[in-house]
MILUMVO-934483 format. One line per field, with one value per atom (N, C-alpha, C): residue number from 1; residue in three letters; x, y, z. Coordinates in pm, whole numbers, m for minus. Example, Ala and Ser with C-alpha at 12.3 -4.5 7.8 and 13.67 -1.06 7.14 Angstrom:
pos <- [1;1;1;2;2;2];
code <- [ALA;ALA;ALA;SER;SER;SER];
px <- [1319;1230;1320;1285;1367;1290];
py <- [m569;m450;m330;m225;m106;3];
pz <- [780;780;780;708;714;787];
END
This chain:
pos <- [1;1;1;2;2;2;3;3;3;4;4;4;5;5;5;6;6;6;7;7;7;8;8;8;9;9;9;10;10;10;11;11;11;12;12;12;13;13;13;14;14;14;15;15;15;16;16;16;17;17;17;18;18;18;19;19;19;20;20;20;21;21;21;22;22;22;23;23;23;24;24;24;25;25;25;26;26;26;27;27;27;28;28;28;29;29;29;30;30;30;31;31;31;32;32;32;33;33;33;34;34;34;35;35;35;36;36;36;37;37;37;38;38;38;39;39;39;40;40;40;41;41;41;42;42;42;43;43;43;44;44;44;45;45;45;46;46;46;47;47;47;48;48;48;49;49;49;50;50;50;51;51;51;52;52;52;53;53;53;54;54;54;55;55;55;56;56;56;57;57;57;58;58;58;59;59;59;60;60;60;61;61;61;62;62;62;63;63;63;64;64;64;65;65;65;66;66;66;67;67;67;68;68;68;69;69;69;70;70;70;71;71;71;72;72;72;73;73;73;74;74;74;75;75;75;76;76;76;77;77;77;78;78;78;79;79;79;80;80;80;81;81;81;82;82;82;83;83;83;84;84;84;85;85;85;86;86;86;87;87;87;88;88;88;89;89;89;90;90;90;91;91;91;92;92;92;93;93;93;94;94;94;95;95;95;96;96;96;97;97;97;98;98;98;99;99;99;100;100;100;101;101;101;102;102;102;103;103;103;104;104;104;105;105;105;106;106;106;107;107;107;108;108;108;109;109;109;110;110;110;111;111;111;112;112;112;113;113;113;114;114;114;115;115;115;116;116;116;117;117;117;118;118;118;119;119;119;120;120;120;121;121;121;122;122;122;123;123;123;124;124;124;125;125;125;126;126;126;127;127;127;128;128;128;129;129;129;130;130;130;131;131;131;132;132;132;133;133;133;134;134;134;135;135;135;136;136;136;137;137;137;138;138;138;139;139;139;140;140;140;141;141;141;142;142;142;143;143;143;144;144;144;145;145;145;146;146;146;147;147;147;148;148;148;149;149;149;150;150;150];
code <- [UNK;UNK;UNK;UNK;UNK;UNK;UNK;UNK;UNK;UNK;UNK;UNK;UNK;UNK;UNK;UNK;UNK;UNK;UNK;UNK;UNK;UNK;UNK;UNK;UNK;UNK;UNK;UNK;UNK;UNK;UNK;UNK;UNK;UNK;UNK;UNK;UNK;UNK;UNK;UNK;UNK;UNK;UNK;UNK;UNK;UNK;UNK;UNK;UNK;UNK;UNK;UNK;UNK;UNK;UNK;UNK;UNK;UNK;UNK;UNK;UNK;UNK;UNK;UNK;UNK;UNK;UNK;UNK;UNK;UNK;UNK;UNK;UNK;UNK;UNK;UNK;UNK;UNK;UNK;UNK;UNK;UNK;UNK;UNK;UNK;UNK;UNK;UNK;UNK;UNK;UNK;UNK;UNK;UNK;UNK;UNK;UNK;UNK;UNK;UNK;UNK;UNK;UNK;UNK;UNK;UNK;UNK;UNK;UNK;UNK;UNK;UNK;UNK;UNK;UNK;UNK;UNK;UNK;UNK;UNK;UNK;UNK;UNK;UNK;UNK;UNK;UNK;UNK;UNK;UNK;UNK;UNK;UNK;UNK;UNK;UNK;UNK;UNK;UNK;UNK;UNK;UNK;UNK;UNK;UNK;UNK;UNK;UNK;UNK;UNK;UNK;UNK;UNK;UNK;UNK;UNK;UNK;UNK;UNK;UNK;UNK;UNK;UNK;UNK;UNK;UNK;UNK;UNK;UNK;UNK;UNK;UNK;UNK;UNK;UNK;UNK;UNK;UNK;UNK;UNK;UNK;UNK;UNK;UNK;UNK;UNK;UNK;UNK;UNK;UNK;UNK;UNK;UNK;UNK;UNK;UNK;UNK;UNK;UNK;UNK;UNK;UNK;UNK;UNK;UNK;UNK;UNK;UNK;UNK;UNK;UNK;UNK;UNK;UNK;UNK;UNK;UNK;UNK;UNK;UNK;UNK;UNK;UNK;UNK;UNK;UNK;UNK;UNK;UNK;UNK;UNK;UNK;UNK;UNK;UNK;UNK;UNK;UNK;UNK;UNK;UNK;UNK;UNK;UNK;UNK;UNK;UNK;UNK;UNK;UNK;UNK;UNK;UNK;UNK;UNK;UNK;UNK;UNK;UNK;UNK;UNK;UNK;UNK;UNK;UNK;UNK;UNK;UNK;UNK;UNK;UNK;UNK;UNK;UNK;UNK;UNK;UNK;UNK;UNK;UNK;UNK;UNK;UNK;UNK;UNK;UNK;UNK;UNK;UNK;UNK;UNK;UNK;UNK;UNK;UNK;UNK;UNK;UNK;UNK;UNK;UNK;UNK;UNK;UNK;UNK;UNK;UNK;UNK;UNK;UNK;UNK;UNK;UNK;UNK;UNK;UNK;UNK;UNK;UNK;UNK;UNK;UNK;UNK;UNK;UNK;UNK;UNK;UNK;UNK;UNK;UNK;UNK;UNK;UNK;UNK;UNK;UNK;UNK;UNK;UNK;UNK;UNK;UNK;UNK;UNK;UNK;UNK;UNK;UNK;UNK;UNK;UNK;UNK;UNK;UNK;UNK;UNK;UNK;UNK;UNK;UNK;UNK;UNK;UNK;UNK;UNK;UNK;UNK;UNK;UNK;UNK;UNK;UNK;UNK;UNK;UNK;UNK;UNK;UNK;UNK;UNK;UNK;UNK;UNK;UNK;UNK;UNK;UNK;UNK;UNK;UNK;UNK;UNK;UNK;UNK;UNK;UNK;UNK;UNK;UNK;UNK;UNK;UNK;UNK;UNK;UNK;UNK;UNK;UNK;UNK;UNK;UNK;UNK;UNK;UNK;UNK;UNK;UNK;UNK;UNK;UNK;UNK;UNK;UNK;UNK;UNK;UNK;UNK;UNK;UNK;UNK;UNK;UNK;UNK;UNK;UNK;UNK;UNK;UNK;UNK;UNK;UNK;UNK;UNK;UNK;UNK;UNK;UNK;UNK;UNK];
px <- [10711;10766;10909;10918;11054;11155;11268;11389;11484;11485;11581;11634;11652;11721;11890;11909;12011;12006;11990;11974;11844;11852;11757;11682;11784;11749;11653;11565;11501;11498;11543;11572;11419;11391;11300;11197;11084;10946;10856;10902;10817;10763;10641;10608;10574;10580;10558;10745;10843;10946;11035;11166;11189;11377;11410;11570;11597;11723;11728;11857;11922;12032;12000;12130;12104;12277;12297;12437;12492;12504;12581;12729;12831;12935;12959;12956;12963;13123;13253;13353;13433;13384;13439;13620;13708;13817;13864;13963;13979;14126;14172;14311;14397;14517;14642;14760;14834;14968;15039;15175;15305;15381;15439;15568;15679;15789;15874;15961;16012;16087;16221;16343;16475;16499;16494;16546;16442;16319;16169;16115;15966;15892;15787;15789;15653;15566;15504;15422;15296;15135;15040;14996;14934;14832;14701;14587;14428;14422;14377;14386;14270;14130;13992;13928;13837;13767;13822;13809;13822;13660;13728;13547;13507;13363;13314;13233;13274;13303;13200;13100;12981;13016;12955;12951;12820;12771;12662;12652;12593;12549;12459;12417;12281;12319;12141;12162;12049;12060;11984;11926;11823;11772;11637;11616;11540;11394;11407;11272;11170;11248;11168;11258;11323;11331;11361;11310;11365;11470;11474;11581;11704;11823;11895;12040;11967;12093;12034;11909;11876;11880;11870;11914;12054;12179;12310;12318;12244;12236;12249;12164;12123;12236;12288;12402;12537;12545;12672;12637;12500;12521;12578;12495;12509;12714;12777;12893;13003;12980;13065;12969;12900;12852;12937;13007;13018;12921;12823;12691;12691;12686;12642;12557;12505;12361;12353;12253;12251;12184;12252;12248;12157;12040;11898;11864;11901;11847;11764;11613;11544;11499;11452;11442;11543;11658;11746;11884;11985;12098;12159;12255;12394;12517;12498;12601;12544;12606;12568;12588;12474;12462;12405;12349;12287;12396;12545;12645;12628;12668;12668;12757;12696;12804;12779;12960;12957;12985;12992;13012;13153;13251;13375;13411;13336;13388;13218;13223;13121;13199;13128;13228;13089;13067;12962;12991;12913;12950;12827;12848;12721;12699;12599;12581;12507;12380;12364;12299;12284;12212;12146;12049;11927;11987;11956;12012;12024;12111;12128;12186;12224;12303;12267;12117;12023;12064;12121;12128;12056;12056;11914;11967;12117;12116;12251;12267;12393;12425;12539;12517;12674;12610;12653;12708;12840;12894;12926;12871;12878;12961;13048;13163;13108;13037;13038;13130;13175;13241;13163;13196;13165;13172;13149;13168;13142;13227;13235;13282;13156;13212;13314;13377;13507;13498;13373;13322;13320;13257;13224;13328;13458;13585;13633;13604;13615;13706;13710;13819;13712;13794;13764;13694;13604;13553;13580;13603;13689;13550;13539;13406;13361;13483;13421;13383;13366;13332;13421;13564;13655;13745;13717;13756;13888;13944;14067;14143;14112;14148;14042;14013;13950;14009];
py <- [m16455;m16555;m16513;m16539;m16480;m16633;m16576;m16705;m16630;m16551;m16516;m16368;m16326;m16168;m16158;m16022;m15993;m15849;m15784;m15637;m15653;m15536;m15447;m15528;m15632;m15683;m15822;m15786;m15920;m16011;m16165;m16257;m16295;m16299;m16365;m16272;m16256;m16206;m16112;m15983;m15893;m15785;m15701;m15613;m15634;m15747;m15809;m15761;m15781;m15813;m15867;m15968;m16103;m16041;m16049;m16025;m16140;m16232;m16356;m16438;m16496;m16532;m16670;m16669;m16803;m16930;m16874;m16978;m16900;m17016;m16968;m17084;m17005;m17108;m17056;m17187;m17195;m17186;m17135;m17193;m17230;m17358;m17381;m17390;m17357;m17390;m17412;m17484;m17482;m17456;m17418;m17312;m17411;m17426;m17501;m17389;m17447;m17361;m17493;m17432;m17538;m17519;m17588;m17591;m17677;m17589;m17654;m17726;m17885;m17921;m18004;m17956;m17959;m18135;m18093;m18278;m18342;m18253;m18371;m18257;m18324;m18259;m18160;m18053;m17986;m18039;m18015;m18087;m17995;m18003;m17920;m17916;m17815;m17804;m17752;m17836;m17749;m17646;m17509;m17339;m17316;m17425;m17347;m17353;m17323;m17309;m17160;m17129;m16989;m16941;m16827;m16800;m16822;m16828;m16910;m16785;m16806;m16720;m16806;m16682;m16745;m16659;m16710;m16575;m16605;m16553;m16539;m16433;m16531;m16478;m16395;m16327;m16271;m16230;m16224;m16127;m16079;m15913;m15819;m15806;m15772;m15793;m15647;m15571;m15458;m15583;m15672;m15708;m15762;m15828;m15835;m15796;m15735;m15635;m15501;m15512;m15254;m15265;m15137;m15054;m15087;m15161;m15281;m15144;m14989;m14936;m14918;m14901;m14929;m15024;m15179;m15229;m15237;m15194;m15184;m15096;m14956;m14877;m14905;m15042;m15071;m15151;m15252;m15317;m15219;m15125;m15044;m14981;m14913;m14897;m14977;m15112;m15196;m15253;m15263;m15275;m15139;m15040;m14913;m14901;m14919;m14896;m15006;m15123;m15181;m15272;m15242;m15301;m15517;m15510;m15655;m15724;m15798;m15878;m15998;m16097;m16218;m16217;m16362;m16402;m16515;m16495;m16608;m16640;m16779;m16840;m17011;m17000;m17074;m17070;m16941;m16959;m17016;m17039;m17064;m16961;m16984;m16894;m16947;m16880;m16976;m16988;m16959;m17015;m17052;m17088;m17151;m17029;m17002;m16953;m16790;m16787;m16656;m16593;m16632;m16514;m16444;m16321;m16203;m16244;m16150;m16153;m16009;m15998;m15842;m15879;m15781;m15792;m15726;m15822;m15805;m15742;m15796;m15731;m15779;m15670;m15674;m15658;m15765;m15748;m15716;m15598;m15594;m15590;m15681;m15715;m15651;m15508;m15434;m15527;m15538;m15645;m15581;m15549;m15477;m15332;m15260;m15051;m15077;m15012;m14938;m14823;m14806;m14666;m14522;m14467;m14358;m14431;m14528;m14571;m14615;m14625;m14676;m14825;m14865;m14985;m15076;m15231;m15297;m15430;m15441;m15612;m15619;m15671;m15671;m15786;m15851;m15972;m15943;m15948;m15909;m16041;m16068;m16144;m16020;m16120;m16037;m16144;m16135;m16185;m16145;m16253;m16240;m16299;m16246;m16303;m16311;m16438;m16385;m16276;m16254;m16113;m16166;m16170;m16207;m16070;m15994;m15879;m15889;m15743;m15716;m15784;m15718;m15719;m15826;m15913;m16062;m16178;m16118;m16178;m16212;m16108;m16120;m16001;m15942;m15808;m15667;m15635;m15519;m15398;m15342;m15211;m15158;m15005;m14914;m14787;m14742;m14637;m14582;m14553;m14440;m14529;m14668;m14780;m14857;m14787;m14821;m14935;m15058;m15184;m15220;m15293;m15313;m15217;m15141;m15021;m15019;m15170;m15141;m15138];
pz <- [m6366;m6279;m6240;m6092;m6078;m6031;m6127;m6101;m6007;m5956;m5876;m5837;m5767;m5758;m5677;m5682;m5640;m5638;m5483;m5495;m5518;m5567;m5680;m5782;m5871;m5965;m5965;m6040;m6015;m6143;m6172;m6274;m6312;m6426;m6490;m6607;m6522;m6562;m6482;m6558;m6475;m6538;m6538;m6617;m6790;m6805;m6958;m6993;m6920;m7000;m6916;m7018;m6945;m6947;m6818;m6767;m6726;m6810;m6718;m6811;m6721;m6739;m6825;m6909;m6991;m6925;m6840;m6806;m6653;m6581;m6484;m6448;m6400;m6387;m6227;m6179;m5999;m5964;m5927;m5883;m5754;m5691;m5550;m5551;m5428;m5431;m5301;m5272;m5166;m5129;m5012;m4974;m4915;m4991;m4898;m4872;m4823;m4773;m4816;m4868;m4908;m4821;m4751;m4707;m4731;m4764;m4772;m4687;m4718;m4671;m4708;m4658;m4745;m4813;m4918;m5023;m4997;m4965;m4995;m5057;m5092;m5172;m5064;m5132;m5022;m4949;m4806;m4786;m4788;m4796;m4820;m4735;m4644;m4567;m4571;m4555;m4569;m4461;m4566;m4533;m4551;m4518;m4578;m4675;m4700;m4806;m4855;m4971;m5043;m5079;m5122;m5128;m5288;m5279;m5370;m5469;m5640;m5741;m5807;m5868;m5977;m6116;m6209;m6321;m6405;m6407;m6499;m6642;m6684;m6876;m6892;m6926;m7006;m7106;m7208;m7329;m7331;m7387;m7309;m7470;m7510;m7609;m7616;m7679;m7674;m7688;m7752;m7802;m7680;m7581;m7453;m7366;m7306;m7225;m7169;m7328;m7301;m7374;m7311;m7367;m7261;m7331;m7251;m7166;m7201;m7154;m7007;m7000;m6840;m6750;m6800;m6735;m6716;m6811;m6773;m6665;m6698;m6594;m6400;m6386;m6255;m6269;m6307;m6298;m6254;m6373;m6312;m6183;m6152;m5973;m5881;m5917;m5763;m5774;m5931;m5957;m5896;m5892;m5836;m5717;m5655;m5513;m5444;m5483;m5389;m5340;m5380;m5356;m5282;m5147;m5095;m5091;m5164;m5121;m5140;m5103;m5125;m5279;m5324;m5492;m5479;m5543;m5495;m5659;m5590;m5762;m5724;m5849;m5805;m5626;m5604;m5418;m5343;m5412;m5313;m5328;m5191;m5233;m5282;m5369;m5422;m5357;m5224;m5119;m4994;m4854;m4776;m4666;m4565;m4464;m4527;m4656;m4667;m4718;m4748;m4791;m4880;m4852;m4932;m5048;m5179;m5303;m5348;m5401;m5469;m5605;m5736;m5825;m5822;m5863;m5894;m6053;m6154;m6282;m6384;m6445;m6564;m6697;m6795;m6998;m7010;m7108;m7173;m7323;m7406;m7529;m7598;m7707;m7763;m7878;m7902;m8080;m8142;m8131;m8265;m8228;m8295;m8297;m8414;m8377;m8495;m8487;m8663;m8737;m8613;m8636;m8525;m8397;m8413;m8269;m8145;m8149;m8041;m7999;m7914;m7895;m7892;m7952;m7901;m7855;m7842;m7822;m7724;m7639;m7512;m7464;m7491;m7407;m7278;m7211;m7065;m6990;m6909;m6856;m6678;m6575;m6478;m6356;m6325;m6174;m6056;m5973;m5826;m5763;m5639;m5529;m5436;m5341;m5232;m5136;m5061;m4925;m4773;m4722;m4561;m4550;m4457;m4445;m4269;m4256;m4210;m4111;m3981;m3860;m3816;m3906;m3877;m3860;m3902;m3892;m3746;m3670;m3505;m3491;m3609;m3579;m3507;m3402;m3286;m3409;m3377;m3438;m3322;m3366;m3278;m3261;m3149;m3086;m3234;m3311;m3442;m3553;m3518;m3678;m3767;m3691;m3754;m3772;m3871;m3796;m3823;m3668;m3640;m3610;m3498;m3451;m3325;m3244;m3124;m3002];
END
């Protein structure tokens, strides 16, 4: 059964072994500007929404799902690629209009090795951001791709 993907990765149940998050923390915020004004107090202005930051838990466990250095493996790609995609949980996205999320930072926490150092237990904390990519800003791409330089 699948709870969700991202990329490559797919959340739940697949192949008789189970990848899948046990906690996610959602964080909305929203953007003011202060200004100051002399012998009063600042006044605030709404600057937007900010973009919207998830993090998710797992623990990677040899007993149902492998050998947990391969799945770190696919994590550190799509984490140093840069890697954009939509974050789908329960069939739905976890933001509004399809937005893209990158992985900003991975903690990987090792817990336990069988004799000789084989790893068997990981519990993994992974940081998405959102991604509004460049183009879509309204900034000029330039003949060679180059944006903000049109």
């Amino acid at each position: 059964m699948e709870e969700g993907t991202y990329g490559s990765i797919i959340f739940g149940r697949k192949n008789q072994r189970i990848h899948t998050f046990y906690e996610i923390l959602r964080d909305y915020k929203g953007r003011f500007g202060a200004h100051m004004v002399h012998l009063r107090k600042p006044l605030l202005e709404w600057a937007g929404n900010d973009l919207i930051k998830i993090d998710m838990r797992f623990k990677l466990n040899a007993a149902w799902c492998g050998d947990p250095n391969v799945i770190l493996i696919e994590w550190h790609f799509l984490l140093e690629g840069g890697y954009a995609a939509p974050l789908i949980i329960g069939g739905r996205p976890m933001a509004p209009d399809q937005s893209l999320f990158v992985i900003t930072e991975m903690k990987e926490n090792h817990k336990h090795w069988l004799t000789g150092g084989r790893l068997i237990a990981v519990e993994l904390d992974v940081h998405f951001e959102e991604y509004i990519p460049f183009a879509e800003s309204g900034a000029a791409l330039s003949p060679t791709g180059i944006p903000g330089f049109g």
